[in-house]
Structures are given as C-alpha cells and as structure tokens.
N, C-alpha and C positions, 0 to 999 in steps of 0.2 A: 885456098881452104875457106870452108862457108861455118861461117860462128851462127847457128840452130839455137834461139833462146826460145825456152819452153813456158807455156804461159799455167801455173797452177789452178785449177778450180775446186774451190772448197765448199763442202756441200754442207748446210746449216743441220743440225739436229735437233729438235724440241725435245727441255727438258722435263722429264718427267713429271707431275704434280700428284704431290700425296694426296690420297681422298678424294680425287675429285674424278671429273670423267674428262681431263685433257689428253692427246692424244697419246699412246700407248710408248713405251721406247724403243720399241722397234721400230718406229713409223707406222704402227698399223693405228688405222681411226678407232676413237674409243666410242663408247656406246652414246648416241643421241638424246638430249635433253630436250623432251614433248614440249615444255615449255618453249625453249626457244625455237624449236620449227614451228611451234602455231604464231609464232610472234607476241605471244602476251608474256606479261610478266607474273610471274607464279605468285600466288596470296602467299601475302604474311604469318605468321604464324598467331593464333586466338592468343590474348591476353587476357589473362585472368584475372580484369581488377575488382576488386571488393566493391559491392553493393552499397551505397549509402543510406542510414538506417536512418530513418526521421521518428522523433518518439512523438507519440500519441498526449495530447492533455490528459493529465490526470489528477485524480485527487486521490485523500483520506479519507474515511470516514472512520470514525473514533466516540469512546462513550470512556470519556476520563474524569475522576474526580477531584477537586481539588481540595487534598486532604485539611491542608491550614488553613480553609473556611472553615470546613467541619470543624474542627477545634475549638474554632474561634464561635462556632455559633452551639457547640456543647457547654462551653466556659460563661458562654451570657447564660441559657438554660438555665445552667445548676446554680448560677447566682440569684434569679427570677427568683424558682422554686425556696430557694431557702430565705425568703425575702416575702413571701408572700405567706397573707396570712391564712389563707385555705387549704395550704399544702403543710399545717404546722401542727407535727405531730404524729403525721400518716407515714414517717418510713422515707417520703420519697424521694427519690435521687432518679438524676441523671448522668450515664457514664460512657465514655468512649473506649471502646476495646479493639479489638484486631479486629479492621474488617465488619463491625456491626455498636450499634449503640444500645447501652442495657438498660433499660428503663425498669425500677421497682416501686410499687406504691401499698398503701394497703386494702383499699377498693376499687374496683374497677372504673369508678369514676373521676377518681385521684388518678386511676392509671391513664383513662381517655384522656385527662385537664394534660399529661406531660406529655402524652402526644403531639398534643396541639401548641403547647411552648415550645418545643423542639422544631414542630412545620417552621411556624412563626420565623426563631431565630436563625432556620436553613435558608427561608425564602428570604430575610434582610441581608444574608453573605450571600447571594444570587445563589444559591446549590440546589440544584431541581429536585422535586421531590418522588422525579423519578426515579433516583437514584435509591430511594427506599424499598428493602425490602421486610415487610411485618411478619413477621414467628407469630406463634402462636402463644395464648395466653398461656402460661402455666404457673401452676402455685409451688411456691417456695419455702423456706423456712419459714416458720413464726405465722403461719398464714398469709403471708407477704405473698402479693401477686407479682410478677416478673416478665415482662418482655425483651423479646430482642430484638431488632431493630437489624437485618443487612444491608452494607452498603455495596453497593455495584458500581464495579468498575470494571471497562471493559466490555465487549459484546459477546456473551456465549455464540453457543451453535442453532440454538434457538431461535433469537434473534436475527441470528445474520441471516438465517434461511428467510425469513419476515422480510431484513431488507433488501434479498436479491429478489426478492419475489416483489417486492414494487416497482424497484427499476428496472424488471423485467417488463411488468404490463402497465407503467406510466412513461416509461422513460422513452425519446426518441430513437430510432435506429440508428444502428451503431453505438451506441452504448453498451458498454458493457462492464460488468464487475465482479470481481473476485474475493473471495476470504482469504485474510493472509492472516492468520493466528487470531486475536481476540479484534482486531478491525476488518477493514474493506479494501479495498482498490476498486477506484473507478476511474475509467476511461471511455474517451472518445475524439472520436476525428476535428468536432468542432470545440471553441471554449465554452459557447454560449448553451449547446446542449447542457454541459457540465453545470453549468449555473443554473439550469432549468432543473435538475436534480435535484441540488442544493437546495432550491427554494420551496420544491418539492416535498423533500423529507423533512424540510422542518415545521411545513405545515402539516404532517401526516403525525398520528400520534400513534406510535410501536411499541409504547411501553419504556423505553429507556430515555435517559438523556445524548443527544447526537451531537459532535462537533464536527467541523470538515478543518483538513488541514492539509498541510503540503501539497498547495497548487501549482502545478507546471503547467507551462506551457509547452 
C-alpha cells in the first residue's frame, strides 16, 4: 500500500481598500492613477495662507484748543480791564462763554482796546489767534456795543477740503489723505515724505490753528 500525501496550495487574496483605487475583490484591477503611470508625483493641494499686511506711516492732523489757556488768558483780561484807567467807567468786560468770548464796551474804541487785551493775553498762553472767530458788531442794551468772539476747534468741511488740496499739489507721490470727522489721516510709503508735509503745512497759512499727532511708523 502507497501512503499519497497531498501537497495544499493557498492562493493569496487582496483586501479590499475603502476609497481608494486598490485592486477590486474580485481580483479584477481597479482603475489607474495618471499620476503614477507618468511617474510624477501629484501636486499638493493650494494653501491658503493669509497675506501679510504692513501698515503704511501715518499721521493726524488736528486743530484743537486748549480750553485752560483760554481761561487763563480771559481771567488776566478781565483783571487788566478793570485795573486800567481808560477802560473806567465804559461798561467793559471781558467773558468766556460756550464756545466763543463776549466782549462788551461802550464805544467802539473801548471795544477795539479789549480786543487787543484779549490777542495780547491769547498770545502770552501760546493760543493762536487763529483760533478766533469775530461776529459782528451789534448794539445792546443801554447803547452798550457787544461782540462775540468764536473759538474753533476742530477742522470743518471747509478747511479740510483747503487741506487735502495742498497735499494734493505740494505733497510727494504716494501721499495721501483722508478726512475722518473734524481731523485728517495722512499717509504714505516713506517717513520722510510724512515729515515733508508736516513741515509743509505749518509753513502754509489755512486759516486755522494745525497740530500733527499720532505718528506711526
């Protein structure tokens, strides 16, 4: 008797893979990846990183006043006035009110003299005398003459048109400026443009008092 041992052959199967293109479970071949028969390797996928933002030099420009000089240079006025002997008798005062100073005399020459005390004691607190705005003469009680005196603070819409219209046709390229409520923005690429403005509008004379402020770089 002949002992037949039998020899097993096990045939391997590949497992299936979800998602992807490996071979099917049947054994049949799954669909080709162009990529790998041209032999390259497929591009990455675009990332989307955010742009880095560099801010531009800028400035303020600004017309502010400071109210506790005013005060202070009303408070010497009205002591002058009542201390001098040419103003004694005539009525007159000097007064601070909301926003404008009220000057009363009783001739118009009395009323010029407290003008000129009031310049005086603006210009010794440094408060430019641009910041004045003169009313008109009118008569008051008792024959008493009466002015009013506005003080400006702030840049109207007036103005700021005045000052974009200089650093428009003084200012170097690239410059530029915008009105943000009663001041400006000004910008540009370099510092030194910036400072060239600066030096600019406070030699130019607009009618108001200018301060610059909040310089970045």
């Amino acid at each position: 008797r002949r002992l037949v041992v039998g020899v097993g052959v096990h045939r391997h199967q590949a497992e299936p893979v979800v998602g992807g293109h490996g071979p099917d479970p049947t054994g049949a071949p799954g669909p080709a990846d162009p990529a790998a028969l041209s032999g390259r390797t497929a591009p990455a996928a675009p990332c989307d990183a955010p742009a880095t933002l560099v801010d531009m030099p800028t400035f303020d420009v600004v017309s502010k006043l400071d109210m506790q000089e005013v005060r202070n240079a009303v408070d010497q006025a009205q002591r002058e006035v009542a201390n001098r002997f040419d103003f004694k008798d005539t009525g007159s005062a000097v007064e601070l009110g909301e926003g404008e100073v009220r000057l009363v005399s009783s001739t118009e020459d009395r009323l010029r003299a407290l003008v000129q005390v009031l310049e005086e004691k603006l210009v010794k607190r440094q408060v430019s005398l641009k910041a004045l705005d003169y009313g008109k003469v009118e008569e008051g009680s008792k024959g008493m003459l009466r002015q009013a005196v506005g003080l400006r603070s702030g840049i109207d819409s007036e103005h700021a048109r005045a000052v974009n219209k200089w650093i428009k046709d003084h200012a170097a390229k690239g410059v530029s400026s915008q009105t943000q409520g009663d001041q400006l923005r000004v910008s540009a690429k370099k510092r030194d443009d910036l400072q060239a403005v600066i030096a600019g509008l406070r030699a130019e004379d607009l009618g108001i008092p200018l301060q610059f402020e909040n310089f970045r770089d």
